[in-house]
C-alpha positions, 0 to 999 in steps of 0.5 A: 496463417490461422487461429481456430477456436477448439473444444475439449472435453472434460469430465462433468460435461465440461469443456475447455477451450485452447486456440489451434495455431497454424502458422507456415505450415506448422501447428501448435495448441495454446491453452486459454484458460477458459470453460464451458459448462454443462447448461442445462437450460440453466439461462445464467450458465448459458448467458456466462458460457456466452461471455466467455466464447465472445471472449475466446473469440477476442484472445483469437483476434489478438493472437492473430494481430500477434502473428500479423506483427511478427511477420511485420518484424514487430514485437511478439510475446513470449510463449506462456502458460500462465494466466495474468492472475497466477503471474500477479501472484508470483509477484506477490511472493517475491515481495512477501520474500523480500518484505518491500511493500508486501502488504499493499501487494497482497491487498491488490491481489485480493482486491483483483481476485474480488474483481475477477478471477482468472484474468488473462493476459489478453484481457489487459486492455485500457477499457479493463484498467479504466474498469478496475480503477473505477472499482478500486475507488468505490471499494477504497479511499482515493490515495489508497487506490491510487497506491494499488493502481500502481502496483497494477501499473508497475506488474504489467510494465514488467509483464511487457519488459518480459515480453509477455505482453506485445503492448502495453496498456499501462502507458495509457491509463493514469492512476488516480490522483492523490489527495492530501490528507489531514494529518492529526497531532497533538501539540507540545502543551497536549502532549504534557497534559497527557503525560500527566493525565493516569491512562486505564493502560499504563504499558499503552500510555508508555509506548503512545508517548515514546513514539511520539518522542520518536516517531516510531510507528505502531509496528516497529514500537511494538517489535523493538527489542531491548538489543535494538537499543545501542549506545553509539558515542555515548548516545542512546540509538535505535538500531532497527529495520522499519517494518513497513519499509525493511530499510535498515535505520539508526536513530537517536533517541532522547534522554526522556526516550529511553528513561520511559524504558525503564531498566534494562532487560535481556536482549531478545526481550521487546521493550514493549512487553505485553503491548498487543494491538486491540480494538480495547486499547485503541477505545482506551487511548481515545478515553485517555485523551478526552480525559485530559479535554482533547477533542481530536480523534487521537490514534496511535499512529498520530504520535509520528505525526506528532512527533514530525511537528514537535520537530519542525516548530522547533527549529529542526530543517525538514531534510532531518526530519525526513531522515529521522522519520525514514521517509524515502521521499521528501515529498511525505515529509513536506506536508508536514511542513505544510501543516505546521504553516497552517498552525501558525496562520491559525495562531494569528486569529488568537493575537489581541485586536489593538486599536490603531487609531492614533497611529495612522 
């Protein structure tokens, strides 16, 4: 039993390096991905062509603890070809197929191939985990790291049920904690000054106050469609699938809602017309809210969260709220909850002193 470090040559004066295997008796070659470069006497390429024989040397170490546990009866990986980047990026297109979550699986692989590319299977240590995470929380605020620290998580847990990997380093290694985050809405009293107050952009002002009449965010408003818009015993629905999340959702609407669409147009026509998302129209809701005195940084996605507390502060139990807003857990909707208890200790401070004196 051995594994040997070999070279092969390439054009350019470059090699590349595979392990030879010899195991009972039999021999058999494994790319590791790797390559020398032609030096030159250039010190950077000399320094990084030692790097990556130091880290050829630790792929054969490991390789040989694979073939050690397989003479044990232990678990081995399956033979593969693929480097862990390119595995990574399979991943990828199977969400942007399926549309579930793709766009937070996008920007971890943009985020690991600005940390390092290829990557290894070999390389899939806790001190490699540890480095990335620490990575992800200076590039990126702390739930959003936490967030894609996971999708790294769950594709190397899948990457070890598939035998690619002989253990299992995610075990190991905790993402970081998330941080509640303030949430920014408006109250039913701003939300009429609004409705009154001319905005530079009246489509905008349309499409603002219907999601916060619905709690639709940005990309499903802009994407709904008139034929989305259903009737259902005799109420007007929303029958659509949530962009971010493609679960499919049936959602009835106010009266107020739906007159704010004014008539009716084909099918296949956004209800929206023209609303295009800009960092213009974003300037233009913000003047449009401080015109009216509100000093909140007011986005558009504010309007969910707006329309959560309209619904909490008036009477709707937190299950309904969850399900209107299409939540798949619970614990999303909670922090409105928590929000809305914060308002009313606030509203506290606002009650009159009286003066007590005469009754204790």
């Amino acid at each position: 039993m051995n594994v040997i470090i070999r070279e092969r040559a390439l054009k350019g004066n470059r090699k590349s390096l595979f392990l030879d295997v010899y195991v009972n008796g039999k021999q058999t070659q494994e790319t590791l991905g790797l390559y020398l470069e032609d030096d030159k006497n250039n010190p950077l390429v000399k320094q990084k062509n030692k790097e990556t024989l130091r880290l050829a040397d630790q792929l054969k170490l490991k390789r040989l603890t694979e073939i050690q546990h397989l003479g044990l009866g232990f678990r081995v990986p399956q033979k593969n070809n693929k480097t862990f980047s390119e595995y990574f990026n399979d991943l990828v297109s199977e969400r942007i197929k399926t549309g579930k979550n793709h766009e937070t699986w996008i920007s971890v692989n943009k985020h690991l191939n600005d940390f390092k590319k290829p990557i290894l299977f070999g390389e899939l240590t806790e001190d490699f985990l540890e480095t990335f995470r620490a990575y992800l929380l200076k590039k990126v605020h702390q739930n959003s790291a936490s967030n894609y620290f996971n999708k790294l998580k769950a594709s190397i847990h899948r990457a070890y049920r598939e035998k690619l990997i002989y253990e299992n380093p995610a075990d190991r290694v905790t993402a970081p904690r998330l941080v509640e985050t303030h949430r920014e809405f408006l109250t039913n009293e701003e939300l009429n000054k609004l409705v009154e107050e001319p905005c530079k952009n009246n489509l905008l002002k349309k499409a603002f106050i219907f999601s916060c009449l619905t709690g639709l965010r940005w990309s499903d408003v802009n994407n709904l469609k008139w034929k989305n818009i259903q009737i259902i015993d005799n109420i007007p629905h929303i029958v659509y699938t949530q962009k971010k999340t493609k679960n499919s959702e049936t959602l009835p609407i106010s009266a107020n809602a739906l007159e704010l669409l004014g008539e009716r147009q084909k099918d296949e026509d956004r209800a929206f017309k023209g609303l295009k998302y800009s960092a213009y129209n974003n300037s233009t809701l913000a003047i449009w809210v401080l015109n009216v005195g509100i000093k909140k940084h007011i986005t558009f996605h504010c309007a969910r969260h707006t329309n959560a507390m309209l619904l909490l502060n008036n009477g709707v139990d937190i299950y309904t709220v969850s399900e209107m807003l299409g939540h798949r857990d619970l614990k999303t909707t909670q922090i409105y909850a928590k929000i809305m208890n914060e308002t009313k200790i606030k509203a506290l401070s606002k009650l009159p002193k009286i003066e007590l004196k005469n009754l204790t």
